[in-house]
N, CA, C and O atoms as a printed pandas DataFrame, in Angstrom:
     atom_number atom_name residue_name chain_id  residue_number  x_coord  y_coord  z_coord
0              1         N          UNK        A               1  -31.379   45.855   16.665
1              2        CA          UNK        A               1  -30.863   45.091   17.794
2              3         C          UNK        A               1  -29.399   45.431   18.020
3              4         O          UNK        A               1  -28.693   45.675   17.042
4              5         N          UNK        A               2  -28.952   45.459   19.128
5              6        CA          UNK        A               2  -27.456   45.706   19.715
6              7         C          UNK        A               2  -26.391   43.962   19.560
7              8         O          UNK        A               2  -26.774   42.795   19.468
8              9         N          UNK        A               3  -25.387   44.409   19.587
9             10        CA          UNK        A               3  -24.626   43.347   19.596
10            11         C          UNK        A               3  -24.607   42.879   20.852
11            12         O          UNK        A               3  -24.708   43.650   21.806
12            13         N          UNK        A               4  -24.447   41.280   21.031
13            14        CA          UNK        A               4  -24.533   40.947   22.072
14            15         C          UNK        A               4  -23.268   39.583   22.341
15            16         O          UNK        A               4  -22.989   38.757   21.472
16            17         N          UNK        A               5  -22.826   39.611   23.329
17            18        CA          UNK        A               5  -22.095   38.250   23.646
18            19         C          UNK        A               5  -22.286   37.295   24.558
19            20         O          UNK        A               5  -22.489   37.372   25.770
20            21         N          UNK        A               6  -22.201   36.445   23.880
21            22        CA          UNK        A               6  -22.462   34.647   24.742
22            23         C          UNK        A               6  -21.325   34.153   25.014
23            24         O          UNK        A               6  -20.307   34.088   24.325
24            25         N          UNK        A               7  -21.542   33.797   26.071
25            26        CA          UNK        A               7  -20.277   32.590   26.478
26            27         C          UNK        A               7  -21.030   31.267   26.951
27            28         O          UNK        A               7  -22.052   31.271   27.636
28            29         N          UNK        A               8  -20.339   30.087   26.462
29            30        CA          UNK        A               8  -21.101   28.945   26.840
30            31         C          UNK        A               8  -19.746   28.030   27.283
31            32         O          UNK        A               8  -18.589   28.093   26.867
32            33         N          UNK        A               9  -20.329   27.211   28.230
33            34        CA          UNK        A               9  -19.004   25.977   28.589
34            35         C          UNK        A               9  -19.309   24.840   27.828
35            36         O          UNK        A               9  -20.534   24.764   27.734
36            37         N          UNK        A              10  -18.894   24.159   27.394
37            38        CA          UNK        A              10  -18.839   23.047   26.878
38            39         C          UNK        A              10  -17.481   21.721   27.352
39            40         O          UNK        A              10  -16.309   21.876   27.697
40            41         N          UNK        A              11  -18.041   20.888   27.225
41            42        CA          UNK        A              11  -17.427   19.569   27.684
42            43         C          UNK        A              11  -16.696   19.258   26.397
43            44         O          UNK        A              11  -17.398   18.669   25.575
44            45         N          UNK        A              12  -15.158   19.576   25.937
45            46        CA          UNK        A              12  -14.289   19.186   25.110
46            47         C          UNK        A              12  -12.779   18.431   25.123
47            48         O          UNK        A              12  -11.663   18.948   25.184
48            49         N          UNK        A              13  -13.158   17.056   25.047
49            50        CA          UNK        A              13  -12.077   16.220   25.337
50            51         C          UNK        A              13  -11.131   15.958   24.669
51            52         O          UNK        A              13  -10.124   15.351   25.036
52            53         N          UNK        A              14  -11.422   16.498   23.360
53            54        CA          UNK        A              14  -10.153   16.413   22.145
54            55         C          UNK        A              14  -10.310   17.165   21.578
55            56         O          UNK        A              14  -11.289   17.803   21.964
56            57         N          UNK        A              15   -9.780   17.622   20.594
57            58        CA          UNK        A              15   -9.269   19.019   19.709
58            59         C          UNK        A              15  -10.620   18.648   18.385
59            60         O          UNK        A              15  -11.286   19.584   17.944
60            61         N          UNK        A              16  -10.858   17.173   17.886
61            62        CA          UNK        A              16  -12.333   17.043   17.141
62            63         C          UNK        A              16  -13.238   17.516   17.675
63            64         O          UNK        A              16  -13.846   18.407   17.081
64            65         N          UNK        A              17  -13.688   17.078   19.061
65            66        CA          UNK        A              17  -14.657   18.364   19.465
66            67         C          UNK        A              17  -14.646   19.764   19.559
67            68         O          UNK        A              17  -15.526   20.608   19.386
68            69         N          UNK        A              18  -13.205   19.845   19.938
69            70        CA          UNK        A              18  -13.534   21.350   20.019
70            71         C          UNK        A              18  -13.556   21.833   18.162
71            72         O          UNK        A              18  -14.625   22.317   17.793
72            73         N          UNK        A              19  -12.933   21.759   17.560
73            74        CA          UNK        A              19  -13.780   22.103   16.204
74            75         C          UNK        A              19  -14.831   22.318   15.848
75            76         O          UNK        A              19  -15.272   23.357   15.356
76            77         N          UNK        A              20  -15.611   20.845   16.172
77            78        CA          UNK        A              20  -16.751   21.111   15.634
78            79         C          UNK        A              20  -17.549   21.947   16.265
79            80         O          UNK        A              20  -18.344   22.702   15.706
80            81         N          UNK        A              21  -17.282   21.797   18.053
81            82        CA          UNK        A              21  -18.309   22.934   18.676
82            83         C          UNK        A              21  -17.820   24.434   17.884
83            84         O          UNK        A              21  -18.577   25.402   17.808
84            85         N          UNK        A              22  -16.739   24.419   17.452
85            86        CA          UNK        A              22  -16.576   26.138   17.219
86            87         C          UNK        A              22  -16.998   26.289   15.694
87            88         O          UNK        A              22  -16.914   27.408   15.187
88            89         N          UNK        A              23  -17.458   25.189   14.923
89            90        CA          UNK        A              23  -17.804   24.978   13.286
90            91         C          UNK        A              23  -19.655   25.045   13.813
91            92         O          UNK        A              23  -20.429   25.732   13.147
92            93         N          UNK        A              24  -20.042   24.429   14.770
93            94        CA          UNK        A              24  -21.493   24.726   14.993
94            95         C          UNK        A              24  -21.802   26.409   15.578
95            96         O          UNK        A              24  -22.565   27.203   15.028
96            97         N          UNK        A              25  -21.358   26.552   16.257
97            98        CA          UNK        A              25  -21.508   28.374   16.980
98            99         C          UNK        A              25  -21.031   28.845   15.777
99           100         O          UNK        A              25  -21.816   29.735   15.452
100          101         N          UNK        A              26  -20.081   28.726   14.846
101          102        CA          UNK        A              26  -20.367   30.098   13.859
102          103         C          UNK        A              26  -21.244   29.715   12.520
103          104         O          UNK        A              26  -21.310   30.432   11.521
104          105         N          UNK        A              27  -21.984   28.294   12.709
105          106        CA          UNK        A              27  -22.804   28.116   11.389
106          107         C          UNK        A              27  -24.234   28.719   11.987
107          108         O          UNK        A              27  -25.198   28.601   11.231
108          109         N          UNK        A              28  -24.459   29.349   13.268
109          110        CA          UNK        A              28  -25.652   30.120   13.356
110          111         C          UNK        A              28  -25.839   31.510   12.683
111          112         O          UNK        A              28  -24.930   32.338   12.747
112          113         N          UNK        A              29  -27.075   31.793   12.001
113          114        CA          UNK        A              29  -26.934   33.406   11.323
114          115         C          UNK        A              29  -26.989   34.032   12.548
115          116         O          UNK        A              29  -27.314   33.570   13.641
116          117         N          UNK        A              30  -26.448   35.709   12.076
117          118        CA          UNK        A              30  -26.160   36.268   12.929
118          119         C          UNK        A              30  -24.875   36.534   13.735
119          120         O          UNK        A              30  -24.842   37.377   14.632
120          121         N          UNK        A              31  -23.773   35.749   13.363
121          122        CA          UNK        A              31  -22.620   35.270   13.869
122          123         C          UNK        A              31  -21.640   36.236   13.654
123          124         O          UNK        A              31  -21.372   36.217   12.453
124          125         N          UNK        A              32  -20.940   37.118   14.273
125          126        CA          UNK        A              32  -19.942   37.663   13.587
126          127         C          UNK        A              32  -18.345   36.911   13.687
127          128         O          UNK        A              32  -17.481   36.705   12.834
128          129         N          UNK        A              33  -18.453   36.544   15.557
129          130        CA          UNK        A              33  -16.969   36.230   15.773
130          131         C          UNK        A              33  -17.091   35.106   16.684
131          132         O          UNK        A              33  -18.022   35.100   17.489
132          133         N          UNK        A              34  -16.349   34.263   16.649
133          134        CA          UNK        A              34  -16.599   33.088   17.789
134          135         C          UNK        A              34  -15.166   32.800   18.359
135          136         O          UNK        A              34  -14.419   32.729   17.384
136          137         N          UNK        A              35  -14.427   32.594   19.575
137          138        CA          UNK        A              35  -13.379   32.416   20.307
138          139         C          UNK        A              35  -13.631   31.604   21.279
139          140         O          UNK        A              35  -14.729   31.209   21.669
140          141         N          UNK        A              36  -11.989   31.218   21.891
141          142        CA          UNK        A              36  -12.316   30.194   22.688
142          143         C          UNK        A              36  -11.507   31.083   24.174
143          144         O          UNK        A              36  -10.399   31.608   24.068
144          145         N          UNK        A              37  -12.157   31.091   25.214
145          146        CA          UNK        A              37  -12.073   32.278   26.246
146          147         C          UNK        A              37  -11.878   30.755   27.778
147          148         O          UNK        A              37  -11.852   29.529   27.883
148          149         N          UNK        A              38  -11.830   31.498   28.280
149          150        CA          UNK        A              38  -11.667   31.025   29.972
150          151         C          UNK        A              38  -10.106   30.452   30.205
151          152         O          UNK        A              38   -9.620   29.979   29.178
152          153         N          UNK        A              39   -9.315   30.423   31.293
153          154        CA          UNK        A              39   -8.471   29.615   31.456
154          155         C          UNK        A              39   -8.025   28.027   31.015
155          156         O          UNK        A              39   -6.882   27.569   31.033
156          157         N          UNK        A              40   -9.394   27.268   30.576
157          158        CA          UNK        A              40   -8.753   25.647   30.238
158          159         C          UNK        A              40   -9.390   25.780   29.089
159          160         O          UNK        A              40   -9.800   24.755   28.544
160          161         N          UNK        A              41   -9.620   27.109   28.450
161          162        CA          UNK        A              41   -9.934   27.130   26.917
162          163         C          UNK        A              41  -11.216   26.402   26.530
163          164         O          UNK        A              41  -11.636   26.464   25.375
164          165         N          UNK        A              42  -11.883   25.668   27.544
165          166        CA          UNK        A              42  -13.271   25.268   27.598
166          167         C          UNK        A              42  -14.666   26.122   27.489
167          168         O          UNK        A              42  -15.796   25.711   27.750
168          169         N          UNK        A              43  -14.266   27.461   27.017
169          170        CA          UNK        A              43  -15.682   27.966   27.124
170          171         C          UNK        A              43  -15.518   28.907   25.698
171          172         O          UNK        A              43  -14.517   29.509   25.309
172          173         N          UNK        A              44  -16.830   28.812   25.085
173          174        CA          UNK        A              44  -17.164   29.480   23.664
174          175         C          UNK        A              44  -17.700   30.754   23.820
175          176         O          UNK        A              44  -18.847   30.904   24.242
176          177         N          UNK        A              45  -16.729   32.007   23.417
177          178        CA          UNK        A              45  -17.364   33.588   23.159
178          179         C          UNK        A              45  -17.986   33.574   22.237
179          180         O          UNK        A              45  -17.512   32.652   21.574
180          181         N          UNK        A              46  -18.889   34.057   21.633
181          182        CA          UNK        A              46  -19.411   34.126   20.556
182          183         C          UNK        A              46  -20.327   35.761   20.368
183          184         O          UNK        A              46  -21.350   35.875   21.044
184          185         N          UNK        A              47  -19.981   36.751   19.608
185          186        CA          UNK        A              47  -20.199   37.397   19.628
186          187         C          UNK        A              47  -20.899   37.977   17.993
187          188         O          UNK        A              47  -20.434   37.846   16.861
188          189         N          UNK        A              48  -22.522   38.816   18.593
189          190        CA          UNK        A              48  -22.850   38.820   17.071
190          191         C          UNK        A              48  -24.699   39.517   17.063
191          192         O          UNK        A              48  -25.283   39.387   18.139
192          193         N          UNK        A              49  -25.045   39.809   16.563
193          194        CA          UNK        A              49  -26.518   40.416   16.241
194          195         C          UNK        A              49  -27.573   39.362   16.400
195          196         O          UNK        A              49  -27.430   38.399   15.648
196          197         N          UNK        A              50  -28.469   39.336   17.110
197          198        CA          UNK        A              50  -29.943   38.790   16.933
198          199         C          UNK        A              50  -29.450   37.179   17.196
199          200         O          UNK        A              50  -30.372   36.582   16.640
200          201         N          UNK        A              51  -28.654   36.271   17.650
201          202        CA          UNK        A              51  -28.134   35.332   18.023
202          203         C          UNK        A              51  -29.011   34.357   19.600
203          204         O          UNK        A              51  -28.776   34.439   20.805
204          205         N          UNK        A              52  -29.883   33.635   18.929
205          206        CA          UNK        A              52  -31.072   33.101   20.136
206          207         C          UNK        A              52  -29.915   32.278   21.171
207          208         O          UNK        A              52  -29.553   31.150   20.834
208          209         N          UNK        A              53  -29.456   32.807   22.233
209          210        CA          UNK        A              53  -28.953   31.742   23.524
210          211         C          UNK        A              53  -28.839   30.570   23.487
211          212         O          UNK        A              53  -27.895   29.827   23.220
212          213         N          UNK        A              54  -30.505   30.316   23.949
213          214        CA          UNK        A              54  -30.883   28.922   24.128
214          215         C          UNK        A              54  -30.854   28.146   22.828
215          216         O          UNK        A              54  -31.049   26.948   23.032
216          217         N          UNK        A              55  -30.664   28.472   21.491
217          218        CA          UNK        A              55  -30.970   27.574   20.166
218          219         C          UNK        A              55  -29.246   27.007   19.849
219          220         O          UNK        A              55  -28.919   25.895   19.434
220          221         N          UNK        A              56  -28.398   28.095   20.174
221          222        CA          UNK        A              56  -26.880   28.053   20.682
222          223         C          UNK        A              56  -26.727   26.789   21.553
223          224         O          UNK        A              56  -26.511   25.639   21.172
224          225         N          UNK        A              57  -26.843   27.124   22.452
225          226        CA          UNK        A              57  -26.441   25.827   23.730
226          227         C          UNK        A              57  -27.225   24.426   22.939
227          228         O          UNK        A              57  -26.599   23.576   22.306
228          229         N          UNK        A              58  -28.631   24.429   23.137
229          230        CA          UNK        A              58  -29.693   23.342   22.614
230          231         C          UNK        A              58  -28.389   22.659   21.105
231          232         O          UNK        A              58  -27.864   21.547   21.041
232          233         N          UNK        A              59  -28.268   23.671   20.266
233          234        CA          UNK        A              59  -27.214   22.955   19.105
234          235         C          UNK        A              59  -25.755   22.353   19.766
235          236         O          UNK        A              59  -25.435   21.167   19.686
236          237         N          UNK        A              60  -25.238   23.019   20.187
237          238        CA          UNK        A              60  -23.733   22.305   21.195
238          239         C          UNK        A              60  -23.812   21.017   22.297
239          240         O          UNK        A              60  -22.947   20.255   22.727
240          241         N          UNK        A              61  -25.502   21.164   22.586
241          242        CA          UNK        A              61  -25.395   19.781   23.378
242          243         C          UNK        A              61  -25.570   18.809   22.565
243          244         O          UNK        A              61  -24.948   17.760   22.733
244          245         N          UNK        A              62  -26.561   18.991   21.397
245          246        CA          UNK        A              62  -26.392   17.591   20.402
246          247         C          UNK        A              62  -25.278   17.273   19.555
247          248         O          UNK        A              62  -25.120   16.079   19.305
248          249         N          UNK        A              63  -24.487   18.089   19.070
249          250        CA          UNK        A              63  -23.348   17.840   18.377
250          251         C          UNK        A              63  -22.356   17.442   19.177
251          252         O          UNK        A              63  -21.544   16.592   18.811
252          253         N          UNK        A              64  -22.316   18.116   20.557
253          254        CA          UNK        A              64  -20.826   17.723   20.911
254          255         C          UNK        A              64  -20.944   17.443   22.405
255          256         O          UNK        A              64  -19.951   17.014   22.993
256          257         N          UNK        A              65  -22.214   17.676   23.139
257          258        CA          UNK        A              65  -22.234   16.924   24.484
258          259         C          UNK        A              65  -22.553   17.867   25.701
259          260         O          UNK        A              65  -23.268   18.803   25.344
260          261         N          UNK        A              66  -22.194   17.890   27.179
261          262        CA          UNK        A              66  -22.537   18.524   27.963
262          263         C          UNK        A              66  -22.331   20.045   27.581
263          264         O          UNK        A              66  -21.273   20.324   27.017
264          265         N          UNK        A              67  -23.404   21.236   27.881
265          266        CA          UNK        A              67  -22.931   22.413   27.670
266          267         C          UNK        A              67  -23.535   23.223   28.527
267          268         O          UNK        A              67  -24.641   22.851   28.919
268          269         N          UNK        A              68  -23.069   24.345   28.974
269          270        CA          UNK        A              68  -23.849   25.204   29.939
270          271         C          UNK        A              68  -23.603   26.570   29.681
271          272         O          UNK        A              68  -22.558   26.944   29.150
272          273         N          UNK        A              69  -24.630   27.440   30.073
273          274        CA          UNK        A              69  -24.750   28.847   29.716
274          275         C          UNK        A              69  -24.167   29.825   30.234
275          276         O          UNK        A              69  -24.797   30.101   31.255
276          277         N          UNK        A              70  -23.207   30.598   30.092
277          278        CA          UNK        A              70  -22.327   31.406   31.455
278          279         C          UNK        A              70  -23.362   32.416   31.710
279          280         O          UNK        A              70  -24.125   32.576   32.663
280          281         N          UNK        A              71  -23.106   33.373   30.068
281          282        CA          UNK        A              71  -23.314   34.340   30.178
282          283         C          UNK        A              71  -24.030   34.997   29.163
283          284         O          UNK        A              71  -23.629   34.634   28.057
284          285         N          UNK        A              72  -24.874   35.767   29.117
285          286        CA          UNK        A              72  -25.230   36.854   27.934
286          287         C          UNK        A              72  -25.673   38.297   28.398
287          288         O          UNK        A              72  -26.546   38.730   29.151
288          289         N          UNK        A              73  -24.494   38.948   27.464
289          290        CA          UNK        A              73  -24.863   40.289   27.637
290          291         C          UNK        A              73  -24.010   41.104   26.454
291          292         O          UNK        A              73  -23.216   40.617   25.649
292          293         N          UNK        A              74  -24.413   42.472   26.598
293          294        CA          UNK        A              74  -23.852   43.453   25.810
294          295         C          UNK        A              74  -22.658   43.189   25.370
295          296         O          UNK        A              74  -21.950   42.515   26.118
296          297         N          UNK        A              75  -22.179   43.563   24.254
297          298        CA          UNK        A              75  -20.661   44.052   23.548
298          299         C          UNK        A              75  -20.006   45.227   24.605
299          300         O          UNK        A              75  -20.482   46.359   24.694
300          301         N          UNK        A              76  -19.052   44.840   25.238
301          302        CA          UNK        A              76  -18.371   46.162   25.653
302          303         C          UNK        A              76  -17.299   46.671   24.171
303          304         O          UNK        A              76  -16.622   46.008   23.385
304          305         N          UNK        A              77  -17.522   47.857   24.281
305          306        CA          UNK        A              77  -17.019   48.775   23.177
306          307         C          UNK        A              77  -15.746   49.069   23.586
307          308         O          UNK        A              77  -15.639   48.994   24.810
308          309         N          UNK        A              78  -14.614   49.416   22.939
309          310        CA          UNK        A              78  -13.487   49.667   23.270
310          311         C          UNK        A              78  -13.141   50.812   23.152
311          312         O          UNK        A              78  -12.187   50.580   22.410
312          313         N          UNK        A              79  -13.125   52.018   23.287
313          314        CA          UNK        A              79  -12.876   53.610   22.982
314          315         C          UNK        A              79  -10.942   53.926   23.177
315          316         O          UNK        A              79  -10.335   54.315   24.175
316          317         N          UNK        A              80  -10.490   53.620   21.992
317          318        CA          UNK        A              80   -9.311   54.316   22.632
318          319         C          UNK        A              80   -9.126   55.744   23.488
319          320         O          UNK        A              80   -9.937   56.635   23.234
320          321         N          UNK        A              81   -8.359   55.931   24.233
321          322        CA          UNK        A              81   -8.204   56.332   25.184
322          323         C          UNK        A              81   -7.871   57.780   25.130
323          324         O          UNK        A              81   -8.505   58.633   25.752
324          325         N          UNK        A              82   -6.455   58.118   24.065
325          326        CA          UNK        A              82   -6.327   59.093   23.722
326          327         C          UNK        A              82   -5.483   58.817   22.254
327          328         O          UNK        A              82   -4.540   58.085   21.955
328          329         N          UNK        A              83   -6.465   59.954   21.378
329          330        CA          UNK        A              83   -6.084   59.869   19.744
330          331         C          UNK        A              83   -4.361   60.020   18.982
331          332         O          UNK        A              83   -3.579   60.055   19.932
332          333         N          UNK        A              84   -4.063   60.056   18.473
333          334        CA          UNK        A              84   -2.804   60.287   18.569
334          335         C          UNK        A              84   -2.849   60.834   16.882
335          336         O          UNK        A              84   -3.716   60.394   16.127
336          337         N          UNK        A              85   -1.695   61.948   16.359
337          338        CA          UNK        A              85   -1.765   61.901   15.229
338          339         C          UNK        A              85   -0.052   62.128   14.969
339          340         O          UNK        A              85    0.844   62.437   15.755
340          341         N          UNK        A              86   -0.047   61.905   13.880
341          342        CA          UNK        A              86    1.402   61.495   13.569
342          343         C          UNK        A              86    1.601   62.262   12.265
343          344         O          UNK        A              86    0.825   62.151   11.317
344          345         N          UNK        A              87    2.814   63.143   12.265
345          346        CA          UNK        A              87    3.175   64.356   11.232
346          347         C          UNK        A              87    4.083   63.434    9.933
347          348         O          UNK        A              87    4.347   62.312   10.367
348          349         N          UNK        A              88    4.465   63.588    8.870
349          350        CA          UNK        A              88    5.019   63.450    7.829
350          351         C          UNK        A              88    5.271   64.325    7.486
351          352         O          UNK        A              88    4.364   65.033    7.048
352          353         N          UNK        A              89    6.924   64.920    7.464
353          354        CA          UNK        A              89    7.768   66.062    6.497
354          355         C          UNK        A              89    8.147   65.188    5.518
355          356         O          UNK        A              89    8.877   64.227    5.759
356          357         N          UNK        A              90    7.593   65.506    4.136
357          358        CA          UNK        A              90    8.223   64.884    3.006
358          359         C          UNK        A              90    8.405   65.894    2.247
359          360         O          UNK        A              90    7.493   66.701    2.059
360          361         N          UNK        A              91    9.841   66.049    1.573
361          362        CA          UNK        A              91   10.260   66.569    0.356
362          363         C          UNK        A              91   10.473   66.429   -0.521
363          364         O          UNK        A              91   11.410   65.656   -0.720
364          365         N          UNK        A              92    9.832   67.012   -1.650
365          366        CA          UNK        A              92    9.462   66.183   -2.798
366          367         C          UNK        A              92   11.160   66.502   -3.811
367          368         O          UNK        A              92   11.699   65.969   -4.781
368          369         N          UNK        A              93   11.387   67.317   -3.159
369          370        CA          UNK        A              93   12.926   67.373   -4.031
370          371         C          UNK        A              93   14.204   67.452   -3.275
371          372         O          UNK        A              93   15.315   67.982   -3.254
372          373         N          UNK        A              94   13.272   66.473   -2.558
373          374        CA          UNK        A              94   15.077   65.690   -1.742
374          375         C          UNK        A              94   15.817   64.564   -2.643
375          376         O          UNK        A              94   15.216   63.540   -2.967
376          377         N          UNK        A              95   17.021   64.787   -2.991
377          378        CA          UNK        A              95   17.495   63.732   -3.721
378          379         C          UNK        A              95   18.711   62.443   -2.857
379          380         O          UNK        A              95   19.672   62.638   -2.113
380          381         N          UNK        A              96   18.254   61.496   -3.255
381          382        CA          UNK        A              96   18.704   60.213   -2.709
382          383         C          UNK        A              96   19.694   59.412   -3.628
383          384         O          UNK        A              96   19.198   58.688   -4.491
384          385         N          UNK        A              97   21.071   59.491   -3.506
385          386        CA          UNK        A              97   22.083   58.917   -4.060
386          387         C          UNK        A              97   22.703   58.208   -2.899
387          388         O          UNK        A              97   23.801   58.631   -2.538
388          389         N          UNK        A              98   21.941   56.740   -1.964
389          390        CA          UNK        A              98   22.704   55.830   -1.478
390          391         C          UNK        A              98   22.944   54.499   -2.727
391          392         O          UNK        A              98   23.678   53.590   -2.339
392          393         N          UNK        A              99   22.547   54.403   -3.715
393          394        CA          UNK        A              99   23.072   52.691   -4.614
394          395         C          UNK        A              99   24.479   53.035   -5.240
395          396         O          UNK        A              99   25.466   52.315   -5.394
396          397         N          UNK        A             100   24.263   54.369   -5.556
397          398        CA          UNK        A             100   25.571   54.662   -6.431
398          399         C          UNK        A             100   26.698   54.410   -5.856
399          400         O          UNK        A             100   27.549   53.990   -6.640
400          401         N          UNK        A             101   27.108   54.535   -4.500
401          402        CA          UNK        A             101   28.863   54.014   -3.725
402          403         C          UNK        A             101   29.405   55.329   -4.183
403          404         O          UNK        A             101   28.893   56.293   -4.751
404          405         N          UNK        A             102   30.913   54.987   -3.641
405          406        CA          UNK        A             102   31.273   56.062   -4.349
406          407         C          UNK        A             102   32.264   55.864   -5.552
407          408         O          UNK        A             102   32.467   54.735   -6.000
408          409         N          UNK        A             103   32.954   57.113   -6.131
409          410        CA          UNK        A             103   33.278   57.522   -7.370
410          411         C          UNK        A             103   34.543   56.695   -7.860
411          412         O          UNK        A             103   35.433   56.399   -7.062
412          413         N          UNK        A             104   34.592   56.353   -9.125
413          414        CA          UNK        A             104   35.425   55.327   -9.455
414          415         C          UNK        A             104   36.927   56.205   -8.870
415          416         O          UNK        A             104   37.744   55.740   -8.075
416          417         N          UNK        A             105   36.973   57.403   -9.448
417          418        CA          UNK        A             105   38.818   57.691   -9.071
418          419         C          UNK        A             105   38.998   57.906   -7.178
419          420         O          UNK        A             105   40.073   58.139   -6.624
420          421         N          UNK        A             106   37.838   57.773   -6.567
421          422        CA          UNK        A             106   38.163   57.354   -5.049
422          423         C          UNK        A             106   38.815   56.563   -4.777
423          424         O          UNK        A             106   39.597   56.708   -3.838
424          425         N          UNK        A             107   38.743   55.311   -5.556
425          426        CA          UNK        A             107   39.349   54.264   -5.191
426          427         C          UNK        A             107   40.412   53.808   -5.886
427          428         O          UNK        A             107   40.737   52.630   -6.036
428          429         N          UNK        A             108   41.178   55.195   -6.491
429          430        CA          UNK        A             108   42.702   54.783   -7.133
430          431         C          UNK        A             108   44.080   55.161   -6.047
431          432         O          UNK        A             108   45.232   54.908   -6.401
């Protein structure tokens, strides 16, 4: 099975609900990541393998109250764009004398 993501709205009037709705969406197996997405922070991402929709929502309306289904679909994948690689010149017999200061008769 492909990864898939849900978004659900839920009705959260205090910060106890919203907990627990986000302590119920990730106690389903299958779960990898769960976030809180939309502008008034009212709606649950939940992203993850073999994850039933409807058993999702059906659990969020009894624990915590009105809920509705946005969305389900695919994981969009992120491909960076272009690779980048990054060089290291190190010399193994470069010597480093910054603790020492300098020499006691400098400073006579």
């Amino acid at each position: 099975m492909a990864k898939q993501k849900i978004v659900v709205k839920v009705t959260m009037n205090n910060e106890k609900k919203a907990r627990k709705a986000l302590q119920i969406a990730v106690s389903l197996s299958g779960v990898e990541s769960a976030s809180f997405v939309g502008s008034d922070k009212d709606q649950i991402a939940v992203t993850g393998e073999g994850i039933d929709p409807v058993e999702l929502t059906t659990m969020l309306r009894k624990g915590v109250g009105y809920t509705e289904l946005v969305s389900v679909g695919p994981v969009e994948e992120k491909k960076p764009a272009a690779e980048t690689v990054a060089s290291l010149n190190f010399n193994p017999y470069q010597y480093y004398y910054g603790n020492y200061g300098m020499p006691y008769y400098a400073y006579a």
